[in-house]
N, C-alpha and C positions, 0 to 999 in steps of 0.2 A: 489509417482507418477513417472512412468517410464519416461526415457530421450523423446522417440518415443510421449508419452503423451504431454510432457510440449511443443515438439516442433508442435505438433497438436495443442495446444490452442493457443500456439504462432502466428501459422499459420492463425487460426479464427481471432483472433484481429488482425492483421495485415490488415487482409479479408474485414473484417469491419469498419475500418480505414479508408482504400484504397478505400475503395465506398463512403463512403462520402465523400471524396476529389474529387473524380470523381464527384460525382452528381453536390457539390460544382461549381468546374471549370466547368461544362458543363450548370450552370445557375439553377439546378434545383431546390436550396434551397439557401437561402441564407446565410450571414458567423455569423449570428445570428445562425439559426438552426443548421448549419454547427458547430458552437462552443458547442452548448446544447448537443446535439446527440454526439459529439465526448464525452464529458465529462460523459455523460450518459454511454456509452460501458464502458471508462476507470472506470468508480466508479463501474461498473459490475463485471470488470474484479476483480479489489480490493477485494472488499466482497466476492467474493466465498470462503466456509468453506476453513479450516486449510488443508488438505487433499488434497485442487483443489489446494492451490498452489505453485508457483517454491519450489523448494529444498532450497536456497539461499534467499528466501521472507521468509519462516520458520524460517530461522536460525537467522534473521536480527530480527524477531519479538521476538524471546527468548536471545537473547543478550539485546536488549534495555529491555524485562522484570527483565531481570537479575541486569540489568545496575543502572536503578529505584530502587531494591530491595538494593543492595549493597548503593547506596547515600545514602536511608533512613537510613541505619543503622550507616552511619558516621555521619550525621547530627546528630542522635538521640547521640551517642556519646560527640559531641561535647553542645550539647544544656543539656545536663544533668548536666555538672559537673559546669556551669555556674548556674545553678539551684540551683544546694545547695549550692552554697556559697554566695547567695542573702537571703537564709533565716535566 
């Protein structure tokens, strides 16, 4: 996703945001719906495929897979060789 793109979606969620805060303060919904609906956009915005989003939300989702991947194999290290010497 080019820089022009990400700061287009930025631009929408922000967009979106920004109206219901407005609706909000001008009485039209309340901080009930006002809470729902904000939370709704943000879990929107989350889930869009791998592909929709930032450059830096990518990178942060394959460090923490990495990150998982590497513990398991220490734990698995450590929890083996207490293994056999209990048998």
């Amino acid at each position: 996703m080019s820089e022009l793109e990400l700061t287009e979606n930025m631009n929408e969620l922000e967009q979106r945001l920004s109206t219901l805060k407005r609706w909000f303060d001008m009485g039209y919904i309340t901080e009930e719906l006002h809470n729902e609906y904000s939370r709704r956009v943000l879990n929107d915005w989350f889930k869009r495929p791998d592909d929709e989003k930032p450059f830096w939300k990518r990178i942060l989702d394959k460090a923490i897979s990495l990150g998982h991947t590497v513990l398991a194999v220490l734990v698995s290290i450590f929890v083996r060789p207490s293994q056999i010497t209990d048998e």
